[in-house]
C-alpha positions in Angstrom: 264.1 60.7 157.0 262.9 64.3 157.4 264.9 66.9 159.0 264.1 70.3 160.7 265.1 74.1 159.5 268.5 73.2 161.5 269.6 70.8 159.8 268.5 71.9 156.7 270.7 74.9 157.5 273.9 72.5 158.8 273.4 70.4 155.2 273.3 74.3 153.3 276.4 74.8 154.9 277.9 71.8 153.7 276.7 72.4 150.7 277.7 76.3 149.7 281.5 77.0 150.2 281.2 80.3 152.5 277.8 80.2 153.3 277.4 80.8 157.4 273.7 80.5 158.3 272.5 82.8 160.9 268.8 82.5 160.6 266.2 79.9 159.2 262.7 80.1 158.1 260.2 77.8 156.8 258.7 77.7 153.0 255.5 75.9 152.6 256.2 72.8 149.8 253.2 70.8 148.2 255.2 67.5 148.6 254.7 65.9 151.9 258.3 64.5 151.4 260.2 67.1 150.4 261.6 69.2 153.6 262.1 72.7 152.3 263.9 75.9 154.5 265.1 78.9 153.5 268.8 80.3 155.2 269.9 83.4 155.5 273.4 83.8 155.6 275.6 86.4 157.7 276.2 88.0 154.5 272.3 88.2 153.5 272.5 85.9 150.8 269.3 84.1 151.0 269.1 80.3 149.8 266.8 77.2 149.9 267.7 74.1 150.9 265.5 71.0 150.2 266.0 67.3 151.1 264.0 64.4 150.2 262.5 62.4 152.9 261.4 59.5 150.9 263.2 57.7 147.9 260.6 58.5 145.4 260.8 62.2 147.1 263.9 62.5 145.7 263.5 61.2 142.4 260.9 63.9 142.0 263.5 66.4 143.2 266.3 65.0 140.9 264.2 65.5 137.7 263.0 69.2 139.3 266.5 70.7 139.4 267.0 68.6 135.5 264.4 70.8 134.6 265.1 73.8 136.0 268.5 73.7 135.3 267.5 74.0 131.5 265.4 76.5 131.5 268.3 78.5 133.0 268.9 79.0 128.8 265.1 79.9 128.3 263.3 83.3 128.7 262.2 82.1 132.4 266.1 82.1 133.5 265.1 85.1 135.5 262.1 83.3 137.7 263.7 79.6 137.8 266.4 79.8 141.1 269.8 78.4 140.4 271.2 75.8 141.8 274.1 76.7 144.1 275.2 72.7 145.2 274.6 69.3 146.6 275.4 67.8 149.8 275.3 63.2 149.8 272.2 62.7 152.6 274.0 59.7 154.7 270.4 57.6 154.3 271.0 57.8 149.9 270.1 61.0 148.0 271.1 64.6 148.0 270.0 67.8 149.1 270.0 70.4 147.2 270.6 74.2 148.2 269.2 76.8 145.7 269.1 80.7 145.4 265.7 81.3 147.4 263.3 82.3 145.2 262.6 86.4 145.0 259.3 87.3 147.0 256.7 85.8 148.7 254.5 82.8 147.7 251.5 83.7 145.3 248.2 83.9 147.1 245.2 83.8 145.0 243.8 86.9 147.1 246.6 88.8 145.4 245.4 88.5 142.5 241.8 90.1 143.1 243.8 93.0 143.9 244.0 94.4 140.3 244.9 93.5 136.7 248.6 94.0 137.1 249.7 90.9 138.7 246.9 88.8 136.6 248.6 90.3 133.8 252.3 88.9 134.7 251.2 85.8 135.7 249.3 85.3 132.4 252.7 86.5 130.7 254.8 83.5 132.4 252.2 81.0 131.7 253.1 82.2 127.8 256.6 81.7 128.4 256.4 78.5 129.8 254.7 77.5 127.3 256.7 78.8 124.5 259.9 76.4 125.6 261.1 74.7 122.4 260.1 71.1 122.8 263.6 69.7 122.0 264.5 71.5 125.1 262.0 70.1 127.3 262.4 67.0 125.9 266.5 66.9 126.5 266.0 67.8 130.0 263.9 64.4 130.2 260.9 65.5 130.3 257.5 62.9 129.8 256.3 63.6 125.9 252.4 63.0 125.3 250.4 63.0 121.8 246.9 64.9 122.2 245.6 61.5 121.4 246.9 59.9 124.6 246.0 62.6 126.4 242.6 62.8 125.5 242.3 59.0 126.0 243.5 59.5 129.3 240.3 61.5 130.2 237.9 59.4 128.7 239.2 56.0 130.9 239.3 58.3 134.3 235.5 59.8 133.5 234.8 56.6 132.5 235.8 54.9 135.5 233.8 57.4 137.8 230.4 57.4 135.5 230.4 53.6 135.5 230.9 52.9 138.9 227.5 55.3 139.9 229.4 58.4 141.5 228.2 61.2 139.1 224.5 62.4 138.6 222.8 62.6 135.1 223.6 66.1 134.3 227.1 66.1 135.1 227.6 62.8 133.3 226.2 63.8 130.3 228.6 67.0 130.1 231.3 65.6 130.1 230.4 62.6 128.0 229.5 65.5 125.5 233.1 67.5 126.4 234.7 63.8 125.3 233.2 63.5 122.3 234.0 67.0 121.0 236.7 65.8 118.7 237.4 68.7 117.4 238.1 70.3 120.8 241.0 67.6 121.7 242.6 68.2 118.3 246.0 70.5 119.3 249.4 70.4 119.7 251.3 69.6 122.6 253.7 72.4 124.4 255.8 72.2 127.0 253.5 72.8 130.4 254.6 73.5 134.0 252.4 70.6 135.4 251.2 71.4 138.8 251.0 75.1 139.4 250.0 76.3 142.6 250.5 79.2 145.1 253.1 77.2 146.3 255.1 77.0 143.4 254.7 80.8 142.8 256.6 83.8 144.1 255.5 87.5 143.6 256.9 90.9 143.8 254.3 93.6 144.3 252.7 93.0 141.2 255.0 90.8 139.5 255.7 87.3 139.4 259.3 86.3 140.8 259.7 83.0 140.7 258.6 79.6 139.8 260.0 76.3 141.1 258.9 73.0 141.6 259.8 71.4 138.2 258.9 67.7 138.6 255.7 67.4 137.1 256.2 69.1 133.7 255.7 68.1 130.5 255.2 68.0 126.7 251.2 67.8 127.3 248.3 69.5 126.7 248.2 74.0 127.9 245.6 74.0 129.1 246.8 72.0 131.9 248.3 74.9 133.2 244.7 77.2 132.9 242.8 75.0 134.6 243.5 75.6 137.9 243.2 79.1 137.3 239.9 79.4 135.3 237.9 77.4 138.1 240.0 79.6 140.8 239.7 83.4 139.4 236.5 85.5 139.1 235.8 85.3 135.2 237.2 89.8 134.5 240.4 88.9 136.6 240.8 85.4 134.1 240.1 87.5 131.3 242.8 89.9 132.1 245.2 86.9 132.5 244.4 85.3 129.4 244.7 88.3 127.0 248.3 88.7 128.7 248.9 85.4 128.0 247.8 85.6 124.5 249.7 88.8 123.7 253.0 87.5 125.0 252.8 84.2 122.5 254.7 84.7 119.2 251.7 82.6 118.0 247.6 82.2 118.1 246.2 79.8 120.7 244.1 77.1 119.8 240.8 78.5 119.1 238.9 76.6 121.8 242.1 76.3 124.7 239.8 78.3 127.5 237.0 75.4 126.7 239.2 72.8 127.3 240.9 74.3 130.3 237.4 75.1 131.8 236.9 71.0 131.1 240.0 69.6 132.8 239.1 71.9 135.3 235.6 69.9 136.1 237.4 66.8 135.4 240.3 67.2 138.1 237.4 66.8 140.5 236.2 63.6 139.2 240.2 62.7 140.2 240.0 63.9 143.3 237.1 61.9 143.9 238.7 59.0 141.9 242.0 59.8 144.2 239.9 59.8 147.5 238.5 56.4 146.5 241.5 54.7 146.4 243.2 55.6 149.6 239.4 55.5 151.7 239.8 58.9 152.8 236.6 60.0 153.4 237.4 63.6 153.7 238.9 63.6 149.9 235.4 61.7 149.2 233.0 64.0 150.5 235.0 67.3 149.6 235.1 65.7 145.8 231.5 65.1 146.0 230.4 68.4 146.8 232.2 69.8 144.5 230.3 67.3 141.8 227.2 68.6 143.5 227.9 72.4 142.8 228.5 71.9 139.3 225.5 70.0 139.4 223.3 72.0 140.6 225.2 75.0 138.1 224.0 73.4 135.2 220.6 72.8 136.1 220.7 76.6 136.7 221.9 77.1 133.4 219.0 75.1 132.0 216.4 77.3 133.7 218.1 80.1 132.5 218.0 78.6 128.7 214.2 77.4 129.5 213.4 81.0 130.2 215.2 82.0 127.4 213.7 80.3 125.1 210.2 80.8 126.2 210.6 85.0 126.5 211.8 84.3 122.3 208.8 82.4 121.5 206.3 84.9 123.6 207.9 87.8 121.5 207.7 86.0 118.0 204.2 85.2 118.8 203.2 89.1 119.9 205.0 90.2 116.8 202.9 88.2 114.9 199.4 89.2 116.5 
């Protein structure tokens, strides 16, 4: 069942020996079932509480605060909340009350606003990324071989080409991307999963916090890129990455902003695939316009190699006159 800011704050109470809320305020969540509030307390202490409205809601939960609670031991102590306590929820599950997360959620606008913040952001992906994989792993965490993961992709584009939803161009791209062994050859690292300005806090230009642990996994880093290299302008994703780089002990794979830049086009294809399946026509059209733009980008990219190419051979020919 969901529950208002009110009751969020009643089960806080419950939940945190001394804690007296005073005030409530809502915190946008990506989970539809997941009520979220944050509660200030007479004191000032600032918490979150979040309650699952759904069984599989609190599953998701459950194996957040698993998560989170080892990293606690990790370099990303300082931007992964505590947990303070539980309270029983009288339909099954528990809430959970954590410290509320320092700052404000990440908006993407912030970080057009100079390197700094790209630069910390790319410096926590690194982190994340640099969690020994026996202690993702422990906390329970899904573990996935390169080879599943890249066999993954090939069913889902698969799915989409065969069934007549993607023009020629696109189609052929990412058949090509597919077949690129060499570029599917890594090794897996702990990722965050789902990253999103909801599950990222910031601190004038610093990141604050992360939460929202549920979907991580031993899997493939570029996972984590993706959303930002098809979000960010390419200087401010440059800025990021060379952060990012700097802060890991060791090299990346030589061709990780390739692949990022592919599951990138490939989350469209399922979205589309997504929108399909529950008929929402919304989710259908938005997927197919975005198929459409990258479309229509690649046949500008083949003008722009056509012209190339023909300025070459005009200036071989002069030179040869």
């Amino acid at each position: 069942m969901h529950r208002n800011s009110y009751s969020l704050a009643a089960l806080a109470a419950a939940a945190v020996p001394g804690l007296v809320p005073v005030r409530t305020m809502p915190i946008a969540t990506p989970v539809e079932d997941l009520d979220v509030a944050g509660i200030v307390g007479e004191d000032g202490r600032r918490v979150m509480a979040l309650s699952p409205a759904s069984t599989a809601a609190g599953v998701r939960l459950e194996r957040d605060l698993k998560v989170a609670d080892a990293l606690s031991g990790t370099s990303l102590g300082g931007v992964t909340p505590p947990v303070l306590g539980f309270v029983k929820l009288t339909e099954g599950g528990r809430c959970a009350v954590t410290e509320a997360p320092v700052g404000r959620p990440l908006m993407l606008d912030d970080l057009a606003g100079g390197p700094d913040l790209a630069r910390s952001l790319g410096q926590v992906l690194a982190r994340i990324h640099t969690v020994p994989r026996y202690a993702a792993e422990a906390a329970g965490v899904e573990s996935f071989t390169a080879e599943v993961l890249h066999a993954e992709h090939r069913t889902r584009i698969r799915e989409v080409t065969e069934a007549g939803h993607l023009p020629a161009a696109v189609a052929q791209r990412w058949q090509a991307l597919l077949e690129d062994e060499e570029l599917w050859d890594f090794t897996p690292q702990f990722v965050h999963g789902d990253l999103s300005e909801e599950s990222l806090f910031v601190t004038g230009q610093q990141i604050s916090a992360i939460r929202d642990w549920s979907s991580s996994k031993v899997a493939d880093a570029a996972t984590d890129l993706a959303w930002l290299i098809s979000s960010l302008d390419p200087e401010r994703f440059d800025e990021l990455y060379a952060a990012y780089r700097e802060e890991l002990p060791t090299s990346t794979h030589p061709r990780l902003m390739e692949r990022a830049q592919a599951l990138g086009e490939f989350a469209v294809a399922e979205w589309l695939a997504h929108g399909l399946e529950i008929d929402d026509a919304d989710i259908v059209a938005d997927a197919r316009g975005m198929i459409a733009d990258l479309d229509a980008d690649l046949a500008q990219l083949a003008r722009d190699e056509a012209e190339r190419t023909y300025e070459e051979m005009s200036s071989r020919e002069d030179g040869a006159i």
